[in-house]
C-alpha positions as CSV (number, residue, x, y, z in Angstrom):
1,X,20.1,-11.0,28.5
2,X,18.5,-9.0,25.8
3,X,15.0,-9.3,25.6
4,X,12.4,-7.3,23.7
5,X,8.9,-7.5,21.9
6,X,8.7,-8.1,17.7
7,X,5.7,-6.7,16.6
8,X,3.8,-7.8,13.4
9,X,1.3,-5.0,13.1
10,X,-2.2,-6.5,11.1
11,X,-5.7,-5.3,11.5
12,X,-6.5,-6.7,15.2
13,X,-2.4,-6.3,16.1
14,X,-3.3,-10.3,17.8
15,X,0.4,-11.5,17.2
16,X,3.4,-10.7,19.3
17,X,6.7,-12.3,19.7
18,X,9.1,-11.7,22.7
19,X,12.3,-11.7,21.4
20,X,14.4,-14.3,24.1
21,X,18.2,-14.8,24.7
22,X,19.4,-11.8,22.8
23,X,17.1,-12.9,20.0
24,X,18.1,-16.3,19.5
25,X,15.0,-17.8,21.1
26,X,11.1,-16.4,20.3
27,X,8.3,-16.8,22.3
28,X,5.0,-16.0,20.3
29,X,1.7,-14.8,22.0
30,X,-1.6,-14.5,20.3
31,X,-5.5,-14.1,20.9
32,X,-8.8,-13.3,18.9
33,X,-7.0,-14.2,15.9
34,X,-8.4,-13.5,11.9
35,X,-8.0,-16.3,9.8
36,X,-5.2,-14.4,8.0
37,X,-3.5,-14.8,11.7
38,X,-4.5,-18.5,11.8
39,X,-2.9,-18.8,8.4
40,X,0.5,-17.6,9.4
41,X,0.7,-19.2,12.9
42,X,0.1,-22.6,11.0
43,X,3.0,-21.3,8.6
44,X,5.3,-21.1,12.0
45,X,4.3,-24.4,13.5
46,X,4.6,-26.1,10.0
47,X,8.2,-24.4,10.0
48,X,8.9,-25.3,13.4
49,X,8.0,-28.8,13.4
50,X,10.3,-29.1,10.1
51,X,13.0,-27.3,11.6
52,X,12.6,-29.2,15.2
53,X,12.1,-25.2,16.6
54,X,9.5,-26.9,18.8
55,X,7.2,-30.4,19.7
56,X,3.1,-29.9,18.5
57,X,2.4,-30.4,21.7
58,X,4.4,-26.9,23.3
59,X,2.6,-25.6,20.1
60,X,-0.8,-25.9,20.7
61,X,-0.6,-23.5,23.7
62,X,-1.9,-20.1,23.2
63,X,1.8,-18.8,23.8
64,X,4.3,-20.7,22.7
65,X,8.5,-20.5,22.6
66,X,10.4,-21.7,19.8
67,X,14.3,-22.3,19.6
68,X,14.7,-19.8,16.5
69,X,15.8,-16.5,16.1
70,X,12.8,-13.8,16.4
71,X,14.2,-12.3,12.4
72,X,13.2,-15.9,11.0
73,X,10.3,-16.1,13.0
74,X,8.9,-12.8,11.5
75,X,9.7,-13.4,8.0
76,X,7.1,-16.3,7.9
77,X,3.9,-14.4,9.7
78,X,4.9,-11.3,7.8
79,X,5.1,-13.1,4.5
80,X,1.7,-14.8,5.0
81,X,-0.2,-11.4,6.7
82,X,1.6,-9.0,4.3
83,X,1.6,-11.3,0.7
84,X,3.4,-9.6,-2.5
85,X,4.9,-6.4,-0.1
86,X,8.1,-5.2,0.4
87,X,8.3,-4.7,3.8
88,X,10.7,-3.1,6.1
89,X,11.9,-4.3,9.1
90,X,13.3,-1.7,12.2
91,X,14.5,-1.9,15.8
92,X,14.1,0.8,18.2
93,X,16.6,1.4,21.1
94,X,16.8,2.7,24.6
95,X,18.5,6.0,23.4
96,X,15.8,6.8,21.2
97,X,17.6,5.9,17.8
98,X,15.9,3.4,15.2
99,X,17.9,1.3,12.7
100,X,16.7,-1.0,9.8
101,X,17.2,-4.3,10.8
102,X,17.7,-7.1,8.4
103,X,20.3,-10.4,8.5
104,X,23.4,-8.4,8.0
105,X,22.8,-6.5,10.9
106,X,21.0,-8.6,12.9
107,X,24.0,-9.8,15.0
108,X,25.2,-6.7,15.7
109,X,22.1,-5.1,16.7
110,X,20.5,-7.7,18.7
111,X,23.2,-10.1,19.6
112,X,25.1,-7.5,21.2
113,X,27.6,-7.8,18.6
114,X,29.0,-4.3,19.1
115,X,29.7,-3.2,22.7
116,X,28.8,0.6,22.3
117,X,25.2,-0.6,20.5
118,X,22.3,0.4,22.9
119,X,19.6,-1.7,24.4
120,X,17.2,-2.4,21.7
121,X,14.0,-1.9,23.1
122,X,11.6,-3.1,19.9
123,X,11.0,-4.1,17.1
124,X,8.5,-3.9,13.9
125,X,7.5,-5.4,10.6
126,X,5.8,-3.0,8.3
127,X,4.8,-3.1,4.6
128,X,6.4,-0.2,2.7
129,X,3.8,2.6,1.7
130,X,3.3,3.2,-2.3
131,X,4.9,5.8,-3.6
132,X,2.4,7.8,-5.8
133,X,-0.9,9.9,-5.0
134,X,-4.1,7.4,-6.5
135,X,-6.8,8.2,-2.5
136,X,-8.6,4.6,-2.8
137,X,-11.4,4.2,0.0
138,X,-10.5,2.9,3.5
139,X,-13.0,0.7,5.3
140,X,-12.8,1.8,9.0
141,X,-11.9,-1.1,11.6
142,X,-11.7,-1.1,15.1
143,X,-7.8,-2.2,15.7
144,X,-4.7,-2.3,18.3
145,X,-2.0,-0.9,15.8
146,X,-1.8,2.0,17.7
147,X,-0.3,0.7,20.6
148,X,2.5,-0.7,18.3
149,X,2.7,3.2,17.0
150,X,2.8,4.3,20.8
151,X,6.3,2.2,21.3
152,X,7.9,3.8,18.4
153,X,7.1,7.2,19.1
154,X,8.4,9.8,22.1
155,X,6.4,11.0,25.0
156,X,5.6,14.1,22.8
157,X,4.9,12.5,19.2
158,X,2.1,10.1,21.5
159,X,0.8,13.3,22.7
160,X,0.5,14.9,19.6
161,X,-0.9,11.9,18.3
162,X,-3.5,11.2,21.0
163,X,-5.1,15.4,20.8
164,X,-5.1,15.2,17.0
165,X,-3.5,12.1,15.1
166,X,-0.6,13.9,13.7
167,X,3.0,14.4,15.3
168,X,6.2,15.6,13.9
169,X,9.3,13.8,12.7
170,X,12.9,14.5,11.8
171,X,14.4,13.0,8.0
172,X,17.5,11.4,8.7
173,X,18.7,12.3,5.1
174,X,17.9,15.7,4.8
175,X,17.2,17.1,8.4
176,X,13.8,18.1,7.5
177,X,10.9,18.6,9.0
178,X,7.8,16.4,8.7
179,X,4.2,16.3,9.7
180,X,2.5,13.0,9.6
181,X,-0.8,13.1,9.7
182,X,-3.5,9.8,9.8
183,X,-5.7,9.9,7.7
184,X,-8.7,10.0,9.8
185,X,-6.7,13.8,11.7
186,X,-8.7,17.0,10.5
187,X,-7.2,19.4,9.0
188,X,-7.4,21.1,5.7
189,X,-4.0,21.8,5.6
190,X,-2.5,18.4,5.6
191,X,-4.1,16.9,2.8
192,X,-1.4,13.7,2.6
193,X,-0.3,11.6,5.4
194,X,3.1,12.8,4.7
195,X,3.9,16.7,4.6
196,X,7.3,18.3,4.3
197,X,7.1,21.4,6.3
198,X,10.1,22.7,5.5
199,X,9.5,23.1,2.1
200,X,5.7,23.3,2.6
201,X,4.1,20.6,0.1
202,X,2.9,17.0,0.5
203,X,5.1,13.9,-0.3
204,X,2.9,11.4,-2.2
205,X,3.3,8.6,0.1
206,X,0.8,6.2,1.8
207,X,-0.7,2.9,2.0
208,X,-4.0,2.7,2.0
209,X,-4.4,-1.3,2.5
210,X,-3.6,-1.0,6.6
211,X,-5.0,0.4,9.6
212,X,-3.9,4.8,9.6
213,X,-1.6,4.2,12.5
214,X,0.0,1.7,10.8
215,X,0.6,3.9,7.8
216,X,2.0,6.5,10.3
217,X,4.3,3.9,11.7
218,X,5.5,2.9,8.3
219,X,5.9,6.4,7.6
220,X,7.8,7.4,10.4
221,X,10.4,4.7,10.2
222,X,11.1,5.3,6.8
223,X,11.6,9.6,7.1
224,X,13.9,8.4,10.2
225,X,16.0,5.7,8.5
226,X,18.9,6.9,6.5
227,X,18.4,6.3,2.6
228,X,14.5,5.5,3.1
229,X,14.1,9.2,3.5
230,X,14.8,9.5,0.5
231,X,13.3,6.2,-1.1
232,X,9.9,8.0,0.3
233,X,10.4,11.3,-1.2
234,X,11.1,9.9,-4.8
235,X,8.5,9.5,-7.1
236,X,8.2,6.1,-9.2
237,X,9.5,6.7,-12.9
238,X,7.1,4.9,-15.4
239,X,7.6,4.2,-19.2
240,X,6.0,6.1,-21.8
């Protein structure tokens, strides 16, 4: 039976669900949490109990298993953690490959609907990055997002990483090269977290409301998801 962890990256990274059979069943874990967390574990057990996902007793626990898919289970932490976003949903696999994940697809990808579809091995909620170039201050917080970066990322992109919080990824619309970079990597070269190194110059891309390896995560998934490529190369039009 397929079983894999959901992750809902926020600034402490306390919230994890463990997809159960094939996805059908979640079991959510949770420590240390902000009162943002509190906020959207409340949502779930409100849900829950509604839905009859779970009794308020199994709920009280500190890890608790509800009889609903791990998609719906997301969509109400990630609503409440990540108010008034867009957000963008992906599954990694055991061959490497990564593949936007949303209802349509969700039985094929995690249900095993298709017999040549890989193992997935993970999976991630993150808020799409702005499109545009405004560099609005960052308050520094101590945080576990980058273990959820680690999972989505190859033995050499964590290494880059690690020695100096940049590593390289391929755009699945276009082929090309990428440097991301967090924002806290020096380098005077890579002045945006995004950078198109084939045609040397900086996509204006970010999102400066999450922790930097969050923003990498974000950014990666989208250069490596066919059409998001795009979507994060193309600059908002606004009326005159």
């Amino acid at each position: 039976m397929i079983n894999f962890p959901f992750y809902i990256p926020s600034f402490y990274g306390d919230i994890r669900l463990q997809a159960q059979d094939g996805g059908k069943r979640t079991q959510v874990f949770f420590e240390k949490i902000t009162p943002r967390e509190k906020a959207a574990l409340e949502a779930v057990r409100q849900k829950a109990a509604s839905k009859g996902w779970a009794d308020a007793t199994a709920m009280a626990a500190a890890g608790f298993e509800l009889d609903a898919p791990v998609l719906k289970v997301q969509k109400i932490i990630s609503k409440v953690l990540k108010p008034d976003r867009a957000l963008l949903s992906v599954v990694k696999f055991s061959d490497g490959k990564m593949e936007e994940l949303n209802e349509a697809t969700f039985a094929d990808v995690i249900e095993g609907g298709k017999a040549e579809t890989p193992t997935p091995e993970a999976a991630v909620t993150v808020a799409q990055p702005a499109r545009g170039c405004p560099v609005p201050e960052f308050v520094k917080a101590e945080i576990r997002a980058r273990k959820v970066l680690d999972e989505f990322l190859t033995p050499d992109q964590q290494a880059d990483f690690r020695q100096g919080q940049r590593f390289l990824s391929r755009g699945a619309d276009t082929g090309h090269l990428y440097m991301i970079s967090s924002r806290h990597a020096l380098n005077d070269r890579f002045v945006r977290s995004l950078h198109d190194l084939n045609e040397d110059r900086a996509i204006c891309t970010h999102d400066y409301t999450v922790p930097a390896a969050e923003e990498a995560l974000a950014l990666h998934l989208m250069v490596s998801l066919p059409g998001w490529e795009t979507f994060a190369r193309t600059l908002p039009m606004h009326g005159g």
